[in-house]
N, C-alpha and C positions, 0 to 999 in steps of 0.2 A: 504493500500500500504506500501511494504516497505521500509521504509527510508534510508540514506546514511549518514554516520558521517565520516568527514575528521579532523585529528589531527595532527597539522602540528609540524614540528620542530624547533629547534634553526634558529636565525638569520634573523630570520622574525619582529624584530623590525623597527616603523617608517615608515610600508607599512600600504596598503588600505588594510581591512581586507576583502571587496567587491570583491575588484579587484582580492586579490590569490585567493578568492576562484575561482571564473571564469576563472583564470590560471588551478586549479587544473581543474575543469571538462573540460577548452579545451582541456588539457593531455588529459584524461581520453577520451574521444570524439573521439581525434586522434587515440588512442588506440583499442576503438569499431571497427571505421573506416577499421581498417586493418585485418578485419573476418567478413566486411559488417553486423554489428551489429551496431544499435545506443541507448545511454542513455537511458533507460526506465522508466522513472522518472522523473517529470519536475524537474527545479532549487529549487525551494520551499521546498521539499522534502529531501534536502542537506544539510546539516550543517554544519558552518563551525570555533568552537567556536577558538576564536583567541585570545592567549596568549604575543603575542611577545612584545608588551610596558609594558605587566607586568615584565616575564623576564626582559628587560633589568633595568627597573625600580627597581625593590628588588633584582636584583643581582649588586649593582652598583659598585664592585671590579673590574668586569671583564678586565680591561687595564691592571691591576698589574696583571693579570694572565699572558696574551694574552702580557705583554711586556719583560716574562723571555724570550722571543728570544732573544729583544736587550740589555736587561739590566741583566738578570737573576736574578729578585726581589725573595724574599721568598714570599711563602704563608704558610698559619697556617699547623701546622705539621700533621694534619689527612686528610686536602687535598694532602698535598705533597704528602704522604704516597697512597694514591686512584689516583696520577697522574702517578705516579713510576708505579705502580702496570698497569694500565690501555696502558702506551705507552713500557713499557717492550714486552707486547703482541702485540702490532700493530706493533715495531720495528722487532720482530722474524717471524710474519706472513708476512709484509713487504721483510724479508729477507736482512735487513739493520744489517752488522758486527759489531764486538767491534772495529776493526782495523777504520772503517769508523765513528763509532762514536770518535773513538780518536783523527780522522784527525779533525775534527768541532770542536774541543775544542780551546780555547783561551792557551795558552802557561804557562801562570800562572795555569791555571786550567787541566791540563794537567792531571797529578798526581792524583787530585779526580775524574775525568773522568775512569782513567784506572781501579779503586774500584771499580768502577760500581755504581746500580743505587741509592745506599743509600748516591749519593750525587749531591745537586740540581746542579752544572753544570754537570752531565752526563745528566740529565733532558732538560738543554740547546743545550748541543749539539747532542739529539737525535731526538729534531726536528728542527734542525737546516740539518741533514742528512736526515731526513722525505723528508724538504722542496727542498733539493738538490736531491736526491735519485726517488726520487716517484714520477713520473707524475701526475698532474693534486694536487698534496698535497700541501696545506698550512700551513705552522707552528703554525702564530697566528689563522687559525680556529681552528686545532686540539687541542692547548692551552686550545680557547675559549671553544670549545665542551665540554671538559672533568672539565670543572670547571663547566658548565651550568649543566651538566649532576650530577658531584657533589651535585650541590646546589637545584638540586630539590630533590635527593636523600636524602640528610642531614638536609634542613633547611624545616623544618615546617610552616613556613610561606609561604615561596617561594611555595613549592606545594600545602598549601592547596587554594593559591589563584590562580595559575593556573588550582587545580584539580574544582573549583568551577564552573569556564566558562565549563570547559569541561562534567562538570556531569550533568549540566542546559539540555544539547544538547538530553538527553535522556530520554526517557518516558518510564516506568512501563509498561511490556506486549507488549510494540508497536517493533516489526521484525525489527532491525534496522542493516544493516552492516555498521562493523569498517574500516578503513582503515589509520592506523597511520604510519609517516615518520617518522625517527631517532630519536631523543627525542620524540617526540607522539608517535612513538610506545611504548618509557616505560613508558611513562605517560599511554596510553590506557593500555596496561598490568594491570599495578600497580590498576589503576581504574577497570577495570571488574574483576581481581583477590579477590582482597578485599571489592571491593561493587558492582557489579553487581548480584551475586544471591540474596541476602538480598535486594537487591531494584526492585526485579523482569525484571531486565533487560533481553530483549529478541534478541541475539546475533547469526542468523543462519549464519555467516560467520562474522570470524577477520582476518584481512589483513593484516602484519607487512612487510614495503617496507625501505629497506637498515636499517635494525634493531641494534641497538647494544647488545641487551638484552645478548649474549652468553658470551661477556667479561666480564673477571671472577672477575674483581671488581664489575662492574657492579651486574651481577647475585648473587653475595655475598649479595649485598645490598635488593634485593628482595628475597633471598630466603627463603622455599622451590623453586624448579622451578615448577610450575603448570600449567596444561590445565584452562584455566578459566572456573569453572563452568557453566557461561551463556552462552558460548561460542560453536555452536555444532562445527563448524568447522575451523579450524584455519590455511591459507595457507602462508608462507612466504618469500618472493621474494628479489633476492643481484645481484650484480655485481660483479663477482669476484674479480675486481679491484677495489672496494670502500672500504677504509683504515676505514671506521666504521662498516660495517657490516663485521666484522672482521670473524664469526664463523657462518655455518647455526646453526639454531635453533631446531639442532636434537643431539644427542649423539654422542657422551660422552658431547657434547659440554653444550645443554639444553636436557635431559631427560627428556622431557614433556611427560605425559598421558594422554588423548592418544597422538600419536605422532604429534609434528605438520610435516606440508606439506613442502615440501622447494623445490622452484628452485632455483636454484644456477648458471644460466647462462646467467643472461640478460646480454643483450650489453647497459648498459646505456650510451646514448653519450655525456651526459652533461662531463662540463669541470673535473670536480672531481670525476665522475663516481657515485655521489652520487642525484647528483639531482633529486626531486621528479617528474619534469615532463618527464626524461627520464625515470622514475620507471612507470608510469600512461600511458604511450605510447607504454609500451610491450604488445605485441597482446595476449600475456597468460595471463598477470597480468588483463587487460584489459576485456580477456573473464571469468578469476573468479570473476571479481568484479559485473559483469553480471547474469551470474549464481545465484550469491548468492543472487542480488537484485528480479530474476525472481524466485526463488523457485529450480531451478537447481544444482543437484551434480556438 
């Protein structure tokens, strides 16, 4: 039979790691429901390796990130430099002006704001415009996000001890679908790109749900951009409105080969447009993740 792997994202520190998963397949559940399909696979067959107290645990800066909203603290100059780069993009796909970030500026900082982003209060006051501007946007998540996302990217420690739970979850030859959220989908990337064919991982469907992989710091950081070798089929699911899945994961954006699949128009209802169980509740996402588990295109 085969199996199901779920990789979850940031911000899942301090929970049951029992209880998300059984959040995740009641999504998923509700989602069958709505094309009168049900799970075909019992829970045992689900995986659900859970990272979030490691996260918070080896990344423990993250308030001095997550507090240049109220304080505008520095951080070491090659993150700065990956945060610039990273909310540069979200602020133009957002459609948030210079004129709007000049208004969010503190009156001292005024001046370095108008320079633009090579200086950390224009970094303050653009998400400080996110947090005013953007329905359903938080400043200090997005902060968070891009620092966590950083730090798995950067620090060697941080991901090998994340990528450890996650890589336990798979077995050699055994048909298993992916299906990673926001950081777990570049954790899963990163993982089947660079060890899945050498570990004979067997990947007839990957599922990437409000992905950030196309932001171009991001993408910098893994590249080449790649189809995963183990991987036969790779579909990718956003919300228009979710300020992380910022780019579908097709060109110019991600030139994958072959191409991945992308819809581009769930109505996720969660409050941020990004939560995983409004992504696991769309009746497409829901029938691929179906599909792939039943042997179906």
């Amino acid at each position: 039979m085969t199996r199901l792997v779920f990789v979850h994202g940031r911000a899942q520190q301090d929970k049951d790691a029992a209880e998300l998963k059984q959040e995740w397949i009641a999504a998923l559940r509700r989602g069958l429901a709505k094309s009168g399909r049900q799970l075909p696979l019992p829970d045992d067959h689900i995986r659900f390796p859970y990272y979030g107290d490691t996260l918070r645990d080896l990344a423990t800066d993250r308030a001095g990130v997550a507090g240049v909203v109220v304080r505008g603290a520095a951080v070491p100059a090659e993150e700065a430099t990956f945060v610039r780069m990273v909310l540069q993009e979200v602020r133009k796909e957002a459609g948030i002006s210079d004129g709007q970030i000049v208004a969010e500026a503190d009156a001292a900082d005024r001046v370095a704001v108008e320079r633009g982003p090579q200086n950390w209060p224009w970094v303050v006051a653009v998400l400080r415009a996110l947090d005013k501007h953007v329905p359903g946007t938080s400043a200090p998540s997005i902060a968070a996000f891009t620092h966590d996302v950083y730090r798995y990217l950067r620090n060697i420690g941080i991901r090998d001890r994340i990528e450890t739970g996650v890589r336990a979850a798979f077995t050699a030859g055994e048909p298993t679908v992916v299906v990673g959220h926001s950081l777990g989908s570049v954790v899963a990337y990163n993982l089947l790109c660079r060890d899945g064919e050498r570990e004979g991982w067997n990947v007839p469907l990957f599922v990437t749900l409000g992905s950030p992989l196309a932001v171009t710091a991001i993408k910098r950081q893994l590249s080449p951009v790649r189809h995963p070798a183990c991987a036969a089929r790779w579909f990718n699911a956003s919300d228009p409105r979710d300020i992380v899945a910022l780019h579908p994961l097709a060109a110019p954006y991600f030139p994958a080969t072959p191409p991945v699949e992308n819809k581009t128009d769930v109505e996720n209802p969660t409050a941020n447009r990004h939560g995983i169980s409004g992504y696991l509740e769309d009746a497409e996402v829901a029938r691929r993740i179906h599909n792939g588990l039943t042997g179906k295109p």
